[in-house]
C-alpha positions, 0 to 999 in steps of 0.5 A: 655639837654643830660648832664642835663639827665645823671646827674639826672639820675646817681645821683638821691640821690643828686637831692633828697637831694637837693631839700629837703633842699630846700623845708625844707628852703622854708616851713616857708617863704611860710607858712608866705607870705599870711598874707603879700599880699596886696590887696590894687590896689596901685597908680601910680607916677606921677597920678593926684590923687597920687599929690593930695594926696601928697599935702594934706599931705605935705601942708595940714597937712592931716594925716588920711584922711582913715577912718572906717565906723561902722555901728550899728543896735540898740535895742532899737532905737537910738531915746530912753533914753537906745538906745543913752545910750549905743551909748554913750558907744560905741562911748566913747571906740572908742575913746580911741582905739589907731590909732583912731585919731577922731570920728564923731558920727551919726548924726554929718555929716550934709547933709549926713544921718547917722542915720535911720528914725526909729533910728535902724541904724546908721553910725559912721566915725572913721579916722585911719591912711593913711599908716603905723598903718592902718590895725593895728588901723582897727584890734583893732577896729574891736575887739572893736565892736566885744567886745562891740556888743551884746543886743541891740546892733550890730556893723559891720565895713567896709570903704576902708581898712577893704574891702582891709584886707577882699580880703587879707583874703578870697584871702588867704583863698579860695585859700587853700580851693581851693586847699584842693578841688582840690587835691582829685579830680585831685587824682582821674583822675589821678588813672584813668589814671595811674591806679597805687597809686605811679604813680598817687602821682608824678605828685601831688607832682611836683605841691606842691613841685613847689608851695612851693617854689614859695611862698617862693620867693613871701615872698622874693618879698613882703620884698623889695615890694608890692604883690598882693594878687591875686599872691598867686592864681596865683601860686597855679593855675599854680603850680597845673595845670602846674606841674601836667600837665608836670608830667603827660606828663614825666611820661606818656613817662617813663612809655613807655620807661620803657616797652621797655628794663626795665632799669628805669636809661636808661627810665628816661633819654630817658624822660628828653631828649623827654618829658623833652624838650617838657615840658622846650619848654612848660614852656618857653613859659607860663613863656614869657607871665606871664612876660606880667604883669611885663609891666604895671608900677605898683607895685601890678601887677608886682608881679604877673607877677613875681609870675607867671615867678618864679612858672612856672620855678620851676614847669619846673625845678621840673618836669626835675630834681627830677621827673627824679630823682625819677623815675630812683630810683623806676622803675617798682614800678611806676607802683605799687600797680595796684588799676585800671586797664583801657584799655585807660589808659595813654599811647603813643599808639594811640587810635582807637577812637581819630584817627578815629575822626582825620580822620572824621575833615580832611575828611572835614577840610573846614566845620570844621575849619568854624563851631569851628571859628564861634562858638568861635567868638559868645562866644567872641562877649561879650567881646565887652561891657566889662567894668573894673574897681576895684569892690571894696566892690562888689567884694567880694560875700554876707556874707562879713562883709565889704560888708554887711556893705557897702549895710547898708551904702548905705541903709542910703543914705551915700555910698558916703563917700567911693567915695569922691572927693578931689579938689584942687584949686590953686591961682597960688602963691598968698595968698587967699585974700577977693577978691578971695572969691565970685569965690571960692564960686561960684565954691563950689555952682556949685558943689554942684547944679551938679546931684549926689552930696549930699553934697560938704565940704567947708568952706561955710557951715553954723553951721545948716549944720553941725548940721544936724540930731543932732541938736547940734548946738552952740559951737560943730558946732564952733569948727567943722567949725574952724577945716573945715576952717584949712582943706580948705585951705593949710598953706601959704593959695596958694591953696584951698580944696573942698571935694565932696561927692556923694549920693551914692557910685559910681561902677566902670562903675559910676565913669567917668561920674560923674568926667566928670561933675565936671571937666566940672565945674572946668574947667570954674572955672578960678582955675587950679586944680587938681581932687584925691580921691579915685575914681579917683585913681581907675580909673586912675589904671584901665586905666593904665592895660588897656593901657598896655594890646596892649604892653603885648600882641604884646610882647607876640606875637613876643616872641612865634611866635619866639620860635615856628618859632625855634621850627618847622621851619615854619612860617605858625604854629606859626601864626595859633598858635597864632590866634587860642589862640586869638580865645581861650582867646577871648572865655574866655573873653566872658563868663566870660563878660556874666557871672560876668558883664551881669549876666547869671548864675551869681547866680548857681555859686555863683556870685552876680549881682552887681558887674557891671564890671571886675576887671581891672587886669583881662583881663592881666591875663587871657590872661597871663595865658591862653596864655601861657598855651594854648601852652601847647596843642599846642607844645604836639600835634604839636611837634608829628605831625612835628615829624610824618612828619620827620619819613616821613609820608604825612602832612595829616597822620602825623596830624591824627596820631598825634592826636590819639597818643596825644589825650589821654594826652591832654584831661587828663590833660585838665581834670585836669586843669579845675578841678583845675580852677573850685575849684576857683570858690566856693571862695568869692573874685568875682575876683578870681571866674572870673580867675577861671570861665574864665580859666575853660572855655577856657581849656575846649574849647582849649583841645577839639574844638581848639586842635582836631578839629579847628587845625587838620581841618587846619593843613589839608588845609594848607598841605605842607605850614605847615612846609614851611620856605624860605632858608636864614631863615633856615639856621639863624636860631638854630637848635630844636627838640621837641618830647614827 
């Protein structure tokens, strides 16, 4: 560390320059990695439905099994003369948008509704391709409605990848609105704070200046894989709150060791090797548990986790180096042009007020650390009815195209055609045959008696099914049964498909029992079979995060409970350190549970009330990033009260003292977290808003009932066992001194 200070320090035009070139390179591929995130949730290797889907491409010859669903409100009806006159119009110049590889017109889909009773809205289905050219084909169809939509006629498109391209837009979009919001904010507590315009810009351009760079390497990640949209949201959050953070702390430190002697080379390296320890200690620990979300075996989360790593060790290698760098160049002209002058503000000094409420908690520690226990265990109890799954449309607030689309389609009672479930059948090797047909027969008749089926696709249905509402009938209802017997079965005729469409679009808490009631037929069918589709999918990705948060969370556990052991040799801290960020994450998980699932005060913060469950990423998130960022609280105030201890104080002065000189810092960078979290929550991706409403809240809980009050008051109790390590432990151990 001496050596990384001196060097900064002496050379502080070289750091500069360095990381302008870097910034420079990095300006263009950050500006280009948004539009090429994914909020497609992905799917799973060996997953059931990942198979079915392999197999209806390889052996059925399906290729466009994704579809655009585009919903059109007429004037005058569709039952006139003119109404069908203009649908015509528009279904003709559907057909001959490229990608548009069929079109099923309202009226067309037999037993499931697409057209109105009063024929002022109807429903029409235009496949698209699965993969490669989707988002291509959707982007010219929606021109396309734009462009044909007018009198009489309005066109909005929705269906699974139109919702996945408008959580990839508003993603990116809330995210620079958040932090365009933030920005001013976070300016504004920081003039306070400092009181000074040049001190107050530092820490605001560590937090760029790392985010920049971070984008830059995600553009690298989504050339060789899929990145999640959220990831963007991830870095900006960290790359805000951690930078500015970490900023704040070093220049907080230069500020005073520059009062000292007025050597601003000298100052700058004092802070590298006091606060810079205690900030590289710090992003240590938050880059350990963001790499939390590189455990579950998917893609799409993945990329967060190393989104978060790559954000979080640049914010820190920013922090050491060229803010170093720049403080040793400016000196005493940090602190210029004074605009305000405040008598708290930021300093190593104690505060007479913070002190004195250290002193009233450990007055009576036990009373303390009971109350601050119980009040964050009533706000986790939530967290016990959580329900996860992928919102899907839901997830995104009203005033979405696709969202808004979606409610028409579930309005005609077709929503189930976003929630379809593929079933194949397999023969065991043998030829389907006529003595097979009564059973597969009888299998496609028990689906569709089960509860919340509408309609179940097969080749038993008859020319008047296919009609339906149209009523068309003789050669058209042919062909289409020609085409639906070619699609029920595979090639060499050794397995059968059947499609079930429900009678409505199924949330994510909806899926499992309506899957339970068709495995439960297909399992006394005598086929062996297997279940895809799209709600399948999802459930089977939501299941994956939610398996993989035990071992996220025990490896997370070990690897800090190892680093704070190092750091001040105890055994008793790290596993206080560790329960009381439970008890802060359980908090979160709490409200946020209220909140999005149970609806309270869902609608002042802009969340609707059908949404139902939590994104199945969230939960891993949360606790990724809180984690690890509740630990920035943690080693600020418990490296001043080990240090306390070493200069030879008693444990229960050194933890006063500690926090009326901590104090300060802490709240104001808590300050400026929350704002930064609290800017996601005005977005329109209700997954974002939770990350944001979630991180709000337990920022808020940590840096004031956790970190002044819940760990002083046991702190206090535990006395001496506080710094207690066994002999043989202590001398395996490598030697670490944290100070700020």
């Amino acid at each position: 560390m001496r050596a990384l200070s001196e060097f900064v320090t002496r050379r502080p035009w070289l750091v500069l320059a360095l990381w302008g070139l870097l910034a420079l390179l990095s300006a263009y591929p950050a500006s280009q990695a948004p539009r090429n995130l994914s909020a497609d949730p992905g799917s799973l290797a060996d997953a059931e439905s990942t198979r079915v889907t392999t197999l209806l491409r390889e052996r059925f010859g399906e290729e466009d099994t994704n579809t655009a669903l585009l919903v059109t409100r007429h004037d005058p009806p569709l039952t006139t003369p003119v109404g069908q006159a203009a649908y015509d119009r528009l279904l003709a110049g559907l057909e001959d948008v490229p990608g548009v590889t069929r079109v099923l017109a309202a009226g067309a889909q037999g037993a499931v509704p697409t057209v109105s009773e009063d024929g002022r809205l109807s429903l029409t289905v235009a496949q698209i391709p699965l993969e490669e050219g989707a988002a291509e084909t959707l982007a010219r169809v929606r021109a396309y409605a734009d462009r044909v939509g007018g009198e009489g006629l309005a066109v909005r498109v929705t269906g699974g990848q139109a919702i996945a391209d408008d959580f990839t837009e508003f993603a990116e979009s809330d995210t620079k609105r958040s932090e365009f919001a933030a920005l001013p904010l976070t300016a504004l507590v920081l003039l306070g704070v400092f009181g000074a315009l040049v001190a107050t810009g530092l820490p605001l351009m560590v937090g760029v200046l790392s985010i920049t760079v971070a984008m830059a390497g995600v553009y690298g990640l989504t050339r060789v894989t899929e990145v999640s949209t959220f990831a963007q949201s991830v870095i900006t959050m960290l790359g805000l709150g951690a930078g500015i953070d970490y900023a704040l702390l070093m220049v907080s430190r230069f500020r005073e060791e520059l009062a000292r002697d007025g050597d601003s080379q000298a100052a700058a390296s004092r802070t590298v090797l006091t606060a810079g320890r205690s900030v590289l200690f710090s992003g240590l620990t938050v880059a350990i548990a963001m790499a939390a979300l590189v455990i579950p075996p998917i893609a799409f989360v993945r990329s967060m986790g190393l989104g978060g790593v790559l954000a979080v060790l640049l914010t820190v290698l920013a922090s050491v180096t060229v803010l170093p760098a720049l403080l040793a160049l400016l000196g005493e002209r940090v602190n210029s042009p004074r605009i305000l002058r405040f008598p708290w503000a930021q300093s190593a000094g104690a505060s007479a007020a913070w002190t004195a409420l250290a002193r009233r908690v450990t007055a009576r520690p036990g009373l303390a650390v009971l109350l601050s226990t119980l009040f964050l265990l009533v706000l986790a109890l939530p967290a016990l009815n959580m329900k996860t799954g992928y919102a899907g449309a839901w997830g995104l607030t009203p005033g979405v195209e696709s969202r808004d689309a979606l409610a028409d389609v579930r309005d005609l009672g077709a929503g189930g055609l976003l929630s379809q479930f593929e079933v194949i059948l397999d023969l065991g090797g043998e030829r389907y045959g006529p003595d097979d047909r009564a059973r597969f027969q009888g299998v496609v008749e028990d689906l569709r008696a089960l509860p919340g089926v509408q309609t179940v696709i097969s080749p038993f249905l008859t020319p008047a099914d296919l009609a339906g509402d149209a009523g068309s009938g003789g050669t058209d209802a042919i062909a289409a049964l020609s085409l639906l017997t070619s699609r029920s079965f595979s090639e060499d005729r050794t397995l059968l498909r059947v499609t079930v469409v429900p009678d409505a679009y199924l949330r994510a808490d909806q899926i499992d029992p309506f899957e339970g009631r068709l495995r439960g037929v297909l399992k006394d069918s005598g086929f062996q079979y297997l279940l895809g589709g799209a709600p399948v999918g999802e459930r089977e990705f939501s299941r994956a995060l939610t398996d993989a948060l035990p071992a996220a969370v025990l490896t997370v556990f070990a690897a800090t409970f190892v680093l704070l052991m190092v750091a001040f040799r105890s055994l008793l801290v790290p596993l206080k350190s560790l329960l009381m960020n439970t008890l802060t994450v359980g908090a979160a998980y709490g409200v946020v549970t209220l909140v999005v699932q149970g609806g309270l005060f869902a609608g002042p913060l802009g969340i609707p009330d059908d949404v139902g469950v939590l994104d199945s990423s969230l939960p891993l998130i949360l606790f990724a990033v809180l984690f690890g960022l509740s630990m920035d609280y943690e080693i600020f105030l418990l490296s001043r009260v080990q240090e306390e201890v070493l200069r030879g104080h008693p444990n229960d002065e050194a933890v006063v003292l500690a926090v009326g000189r901590t104090a300060r810092i802490i709240t104001s960078a808590a300050l400026i977290m929350f704002i930064v979290f609290a800017a996601f929550i005005a977005g329109r991706v209700v997954a974002n808003k939770s990350i944001g409403l979630g991180l709000a809240v337990a920022v808020a809980l940590d840096a004031t009932l956790v970190r002044l009050v819940l760990v002083p008051a046991f702190l206090k109790l535990a006395g001496k066992w506080n710094w207690w390590l066994p002999d043989w432990l202590d001398r395996l151990l490598p030697r670490l001194r944290l100070e700020h």
